[in-house]
TORDRENRO-66045 format. One record per atom (N, C-alpha, C, CB): residue in one letter; y negated, x, z. Coordinates in steps of 0.2 Angstrom, whole numbers, plus 5000, padded with zeros to 4 digits. Each point is the difference from the previous one (the first is absolute). Glycine has a CB too. Example, Ala and Ser with C-alpha at 12.3 -4.5 7.8 and 13.67 -1.06 7.14 Angstrom:
BEGIN
A502850665039
A499449965000
A499450045000
A500649915006
S498950074990
S499450045001
S499549965003
S500350064990
END
This chain:
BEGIN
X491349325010
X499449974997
X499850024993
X499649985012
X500249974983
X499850034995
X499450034999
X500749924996
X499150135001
X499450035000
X499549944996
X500450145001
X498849855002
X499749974995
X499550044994
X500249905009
X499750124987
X499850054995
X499449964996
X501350064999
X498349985003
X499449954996
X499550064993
X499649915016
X500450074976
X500150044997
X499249974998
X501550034999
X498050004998
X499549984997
X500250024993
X499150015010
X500649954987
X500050004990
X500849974997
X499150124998
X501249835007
X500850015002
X499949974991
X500549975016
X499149994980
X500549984995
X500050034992
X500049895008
X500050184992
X500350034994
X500050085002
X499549904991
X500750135005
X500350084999
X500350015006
X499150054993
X500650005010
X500350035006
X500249955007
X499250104994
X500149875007
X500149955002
X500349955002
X499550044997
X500949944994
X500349945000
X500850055004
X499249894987
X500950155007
X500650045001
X500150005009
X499750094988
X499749945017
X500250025006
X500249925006
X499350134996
X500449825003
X500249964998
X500749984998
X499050025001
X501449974994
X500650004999
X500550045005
X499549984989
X500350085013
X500450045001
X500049985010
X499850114985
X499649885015
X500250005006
X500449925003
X499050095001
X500949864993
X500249945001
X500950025001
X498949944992
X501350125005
X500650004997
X500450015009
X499650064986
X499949985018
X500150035004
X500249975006
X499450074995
X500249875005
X500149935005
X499550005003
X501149995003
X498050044994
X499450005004
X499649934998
X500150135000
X499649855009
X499849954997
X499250034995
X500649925012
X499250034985
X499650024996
X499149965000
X501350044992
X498150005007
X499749985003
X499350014990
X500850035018
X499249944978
X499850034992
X499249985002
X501249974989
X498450065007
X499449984999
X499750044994
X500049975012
X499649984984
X499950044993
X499249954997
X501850044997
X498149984999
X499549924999
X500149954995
X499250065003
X501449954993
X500249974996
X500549935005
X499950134989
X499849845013
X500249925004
X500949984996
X498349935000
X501650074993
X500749964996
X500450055000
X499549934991
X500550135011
X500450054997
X500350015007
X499350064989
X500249945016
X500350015008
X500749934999
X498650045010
X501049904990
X500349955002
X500850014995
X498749915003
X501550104992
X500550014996
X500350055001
X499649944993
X500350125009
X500450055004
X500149985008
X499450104992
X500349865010
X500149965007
X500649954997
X498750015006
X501449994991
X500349935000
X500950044998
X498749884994
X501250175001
X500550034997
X500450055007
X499250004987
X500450035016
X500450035006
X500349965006
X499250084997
X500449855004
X500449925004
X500549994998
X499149935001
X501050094992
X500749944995
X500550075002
X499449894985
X500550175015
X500650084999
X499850005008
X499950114987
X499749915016
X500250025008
X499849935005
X499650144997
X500749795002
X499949955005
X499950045006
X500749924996
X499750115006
X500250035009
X499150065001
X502250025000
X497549974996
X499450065003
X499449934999
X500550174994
X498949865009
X499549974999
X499350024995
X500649985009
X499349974989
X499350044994
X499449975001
X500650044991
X499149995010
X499049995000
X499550014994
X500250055012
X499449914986
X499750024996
X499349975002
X501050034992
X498550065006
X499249975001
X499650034995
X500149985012
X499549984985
X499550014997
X499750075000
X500149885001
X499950174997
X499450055003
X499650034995
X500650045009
X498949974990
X499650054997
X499850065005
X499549914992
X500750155008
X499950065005
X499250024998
X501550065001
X498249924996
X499350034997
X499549955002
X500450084989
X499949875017
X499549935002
X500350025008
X500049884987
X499550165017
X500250025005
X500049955005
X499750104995
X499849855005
X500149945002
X500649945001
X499150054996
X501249964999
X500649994996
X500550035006
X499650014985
X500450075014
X500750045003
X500049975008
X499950124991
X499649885011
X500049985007
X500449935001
X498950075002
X500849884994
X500349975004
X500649974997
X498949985006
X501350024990
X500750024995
X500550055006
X499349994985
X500450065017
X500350035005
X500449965006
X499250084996
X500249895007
X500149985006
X500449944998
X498950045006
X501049934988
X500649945001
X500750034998
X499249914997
X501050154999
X500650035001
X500250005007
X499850084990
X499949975014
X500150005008
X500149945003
X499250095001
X500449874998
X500449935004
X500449974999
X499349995002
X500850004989
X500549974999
X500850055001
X499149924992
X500750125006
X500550054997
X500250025008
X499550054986
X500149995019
X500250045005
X500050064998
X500549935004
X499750124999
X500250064997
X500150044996
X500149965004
X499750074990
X499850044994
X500450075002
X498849934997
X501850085001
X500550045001
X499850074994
X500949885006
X499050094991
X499850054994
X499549964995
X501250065000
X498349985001
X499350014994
X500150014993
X499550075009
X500549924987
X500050054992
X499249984996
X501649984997
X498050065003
X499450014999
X500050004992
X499850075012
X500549894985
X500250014992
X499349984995
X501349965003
X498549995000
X499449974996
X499650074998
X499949875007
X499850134985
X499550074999
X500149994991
X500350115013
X499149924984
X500150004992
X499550075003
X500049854990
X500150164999
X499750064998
X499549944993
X501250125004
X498249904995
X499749964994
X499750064995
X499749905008
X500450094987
X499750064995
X500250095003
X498849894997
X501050124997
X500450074999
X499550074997
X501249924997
X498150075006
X499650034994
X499850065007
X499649884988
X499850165009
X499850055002
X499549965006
X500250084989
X499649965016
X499849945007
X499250014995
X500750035019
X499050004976
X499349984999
X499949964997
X499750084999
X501249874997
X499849974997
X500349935005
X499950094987
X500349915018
X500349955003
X499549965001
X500850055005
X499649864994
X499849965001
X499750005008
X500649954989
X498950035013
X500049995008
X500249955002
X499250065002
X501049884996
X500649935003
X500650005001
X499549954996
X500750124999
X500850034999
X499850055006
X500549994984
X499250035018
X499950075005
X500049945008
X498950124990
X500649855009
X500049965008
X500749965000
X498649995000
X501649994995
X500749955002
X500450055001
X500049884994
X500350205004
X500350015003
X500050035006
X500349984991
X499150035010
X499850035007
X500449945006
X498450074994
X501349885007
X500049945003
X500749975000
X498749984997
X501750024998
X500649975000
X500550075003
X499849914990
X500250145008
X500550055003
X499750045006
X500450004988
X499150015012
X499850035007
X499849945006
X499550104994
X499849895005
X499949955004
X500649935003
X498950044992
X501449935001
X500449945002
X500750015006
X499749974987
X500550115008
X500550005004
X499950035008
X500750014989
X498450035011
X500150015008
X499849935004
X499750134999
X500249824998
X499549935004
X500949975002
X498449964991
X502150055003
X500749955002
X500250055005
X500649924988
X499450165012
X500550015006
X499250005008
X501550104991
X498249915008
X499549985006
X500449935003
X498750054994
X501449905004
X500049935000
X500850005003
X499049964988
X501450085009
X500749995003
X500450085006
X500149924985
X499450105014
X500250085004
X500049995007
X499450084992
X499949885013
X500049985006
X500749975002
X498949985000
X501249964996
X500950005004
X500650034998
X499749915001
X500350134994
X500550055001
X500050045007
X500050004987
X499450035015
X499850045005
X500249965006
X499150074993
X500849865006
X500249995009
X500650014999
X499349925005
X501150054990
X500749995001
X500550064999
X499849894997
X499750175001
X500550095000
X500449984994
X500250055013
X499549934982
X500449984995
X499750004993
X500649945009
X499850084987
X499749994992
X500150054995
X499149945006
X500850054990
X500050064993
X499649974996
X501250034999
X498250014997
X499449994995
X500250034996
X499049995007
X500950004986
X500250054994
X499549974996
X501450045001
X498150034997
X499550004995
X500250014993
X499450025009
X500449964987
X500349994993
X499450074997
X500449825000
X499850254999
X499550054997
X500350004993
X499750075011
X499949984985
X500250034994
X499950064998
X499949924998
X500550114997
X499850064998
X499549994995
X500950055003
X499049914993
X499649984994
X499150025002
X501149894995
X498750154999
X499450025001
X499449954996
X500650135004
X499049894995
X499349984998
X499449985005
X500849964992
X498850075011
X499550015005
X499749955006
X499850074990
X500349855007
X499949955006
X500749995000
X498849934999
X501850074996
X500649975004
X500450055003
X500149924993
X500150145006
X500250045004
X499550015006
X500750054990
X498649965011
X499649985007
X500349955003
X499050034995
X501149925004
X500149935004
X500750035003
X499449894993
X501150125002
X500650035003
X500150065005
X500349974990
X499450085009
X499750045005
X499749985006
X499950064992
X499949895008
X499849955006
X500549985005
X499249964993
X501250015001
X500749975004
X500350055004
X500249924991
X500050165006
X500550055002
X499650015007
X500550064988
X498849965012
X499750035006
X499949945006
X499350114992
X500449835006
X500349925003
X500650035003
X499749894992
X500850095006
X500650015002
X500250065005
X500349954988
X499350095011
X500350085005
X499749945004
X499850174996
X499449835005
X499750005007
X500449955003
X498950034998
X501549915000
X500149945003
X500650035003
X499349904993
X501050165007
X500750015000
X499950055007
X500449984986
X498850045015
X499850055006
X499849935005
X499550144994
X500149805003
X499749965005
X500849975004
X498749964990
X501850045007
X500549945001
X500550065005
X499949894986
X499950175014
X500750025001
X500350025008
X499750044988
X500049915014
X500249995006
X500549955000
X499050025005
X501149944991
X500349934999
X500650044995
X498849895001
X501850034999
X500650044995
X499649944994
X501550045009
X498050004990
X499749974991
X500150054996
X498949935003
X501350034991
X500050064996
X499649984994
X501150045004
X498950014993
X499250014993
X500550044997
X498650025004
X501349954987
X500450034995
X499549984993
X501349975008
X498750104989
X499549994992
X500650014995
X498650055003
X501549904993
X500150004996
X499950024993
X500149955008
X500050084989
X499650054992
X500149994995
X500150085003
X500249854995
X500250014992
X499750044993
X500249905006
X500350144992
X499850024992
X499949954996
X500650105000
X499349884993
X500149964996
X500449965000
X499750074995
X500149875006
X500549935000
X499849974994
X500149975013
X500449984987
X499949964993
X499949925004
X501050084989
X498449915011
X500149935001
X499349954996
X500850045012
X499149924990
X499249964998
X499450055003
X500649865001
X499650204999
X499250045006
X499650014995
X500350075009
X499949974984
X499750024996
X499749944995
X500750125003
X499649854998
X499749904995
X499350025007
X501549864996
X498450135012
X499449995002
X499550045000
X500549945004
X499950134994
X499650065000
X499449984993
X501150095006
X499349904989
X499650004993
X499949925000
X500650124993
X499249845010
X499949945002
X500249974995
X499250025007
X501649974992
X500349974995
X500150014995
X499849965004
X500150104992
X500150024995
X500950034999
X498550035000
X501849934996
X500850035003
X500450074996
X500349865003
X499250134991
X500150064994
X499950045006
X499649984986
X499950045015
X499650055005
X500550035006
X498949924998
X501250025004
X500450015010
X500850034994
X499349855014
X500950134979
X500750025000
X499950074999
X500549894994
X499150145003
X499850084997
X500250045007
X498849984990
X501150005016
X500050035006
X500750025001
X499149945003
X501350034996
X500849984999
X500350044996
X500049895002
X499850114993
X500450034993
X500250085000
X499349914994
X501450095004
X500450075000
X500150035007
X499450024988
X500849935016
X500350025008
X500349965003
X499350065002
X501249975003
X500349945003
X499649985008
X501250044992
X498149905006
X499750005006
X500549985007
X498949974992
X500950055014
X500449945004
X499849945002
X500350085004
X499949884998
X500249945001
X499949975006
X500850024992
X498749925009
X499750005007
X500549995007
X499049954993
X501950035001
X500349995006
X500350075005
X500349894993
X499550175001
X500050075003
X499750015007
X499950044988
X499349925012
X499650015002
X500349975008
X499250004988
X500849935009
X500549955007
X500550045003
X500049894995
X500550135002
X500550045004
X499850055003
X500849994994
X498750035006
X499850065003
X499649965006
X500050104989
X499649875011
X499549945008
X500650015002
X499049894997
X501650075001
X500849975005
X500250055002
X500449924995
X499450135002
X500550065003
X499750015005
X500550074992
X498449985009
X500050005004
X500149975007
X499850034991
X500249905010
X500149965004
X500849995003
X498949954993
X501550085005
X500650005001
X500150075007
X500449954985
X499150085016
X500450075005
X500049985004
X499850104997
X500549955007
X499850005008
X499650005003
X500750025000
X499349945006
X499350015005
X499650084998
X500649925011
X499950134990
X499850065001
X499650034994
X501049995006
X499249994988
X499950024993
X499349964998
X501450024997
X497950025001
X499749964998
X499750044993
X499749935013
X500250044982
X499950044991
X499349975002
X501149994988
X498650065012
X499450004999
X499849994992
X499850065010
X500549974984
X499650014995
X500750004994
X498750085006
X501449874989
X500450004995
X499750014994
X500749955005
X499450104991
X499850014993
X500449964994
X499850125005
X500149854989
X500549994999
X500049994991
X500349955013
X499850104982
X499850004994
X500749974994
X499250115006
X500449904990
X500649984993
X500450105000
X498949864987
X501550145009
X500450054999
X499550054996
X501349935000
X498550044995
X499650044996
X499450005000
X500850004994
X498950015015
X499150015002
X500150045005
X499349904997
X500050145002
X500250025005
X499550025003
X500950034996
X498449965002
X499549975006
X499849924998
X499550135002
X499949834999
X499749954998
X500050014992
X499350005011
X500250044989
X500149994991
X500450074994
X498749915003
X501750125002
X500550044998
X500749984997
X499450055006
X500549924988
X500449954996
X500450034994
X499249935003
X501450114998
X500349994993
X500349954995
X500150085005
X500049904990
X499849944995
X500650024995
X498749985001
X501949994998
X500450004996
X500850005001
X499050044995
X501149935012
X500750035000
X500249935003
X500050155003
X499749784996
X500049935003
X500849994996
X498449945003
END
């Protein structure tokens, strides 16, 4: 039976990548993002390459908790089964000192990356548990700055407990760490500015969110036996968050 894999923020960076990669794999696929045109045309694109799998798409905003729930519950009924979790949906907004943080850039990311992603696996975790079944993989970071590396830190220590709550069950919990990716993040970080989000990039070879996707697939590939609690996963030339050397791209 094909796994069905339900991804939040399925349609760009990381997201879209893990996605692909599990399309590749023969998973059915379950996208939800808020961009409506962007689902529907990555829905349509993975129908025309993978006839033989199925694809779902639903509308979500993870920061409209109202929303998660019952977007949830229609996954579960239409869908069944939620074989694998990817907790992807999350931003970073502005980059400044927290005295000088905007507080709407502070609460959206609080609410999208903590909050959202614990309301979608609240919403989907009960039936994994009946059915002794499942894999959750939270999407963390190393990247610092004081409300975003906070929310991330939320996700890591989330993730332990849900991995003591569950461990009676063959569930498994998995955080994910990306170093420095290159994708549209830093466009929403600097709320569009693209000079801005390029400087981030410059003089290294960032990784690439499909780095990021091979690594979700891998985890999800072991045996019963084998569970990764925690992958790290940097560019060559960093070597913490914002331990960056600059010139060897």
């Amino acid at each position: 039976m094909s796994k069905n894999v339900l991804i939040t923020g399925a349609t760009s960076g990381i997201g879209e990548a893990t996605v692909r990669a599990f399309a590749k794999e023969g998973a059915n696929l379950i996208l939800t993002g808020r961009r409506v045109e962007r689902l529907e045309a990555l829905k349509e694109e993975l129908q025309a390459t993978y006839p033989n799998q199925k694809v779902w798409t639903f509308a979500l905003d993870v920061t409209d908790m109202a929303m998660v729930k019952d977007v949830c519950q229609a996954i579960l009924k239409s869908v069944g089964q939620v074989h694998v979790l990817v907790n992807n949906a999350g931003l970073a907004l502005g980059l400044t000192a927290y005295q000088d943080y905007e507080e709407w850039d502070m609460l959206t990311m609080l609410d999208t990356n903590v909050k959202g992603l614990m309301m979608v696996t609240r919403q989907i975790l009960p039936s994994m548990v009946a059915a002794n079944d499942g894999h959750i993989i939270n999407m963390g970071s190393t990247a610092g700055a004081a409300v975003y590396s906070a929310t991330k830190a939320a996700v890591k220590t989330f993730s332990d407990g849900l991995r003591i709550d569950t461990i009676a069950t063959d569930i498994k919990v998995t955080t994910i760490q990306p170093g420095i990716v290159e994708t549209d993040f830093s466009q929403v970080r600097f709320h569009g500015d693209k000079d801005k989000a390029a400087k981030v990039y410059q003089g290294l070879e960032a990784l690439q969110a499909q780095d990021i996707a091979d690594a979700v697939l891998y985890v999800t590939k072991q045996p019963r036996r084998v569970q990764i609690s925690d992958m790290t996963i940097m560019a060559n030339q960093q070597a913490t968050g914002f331990t960056i050397h600059r010139g060897n791209k």
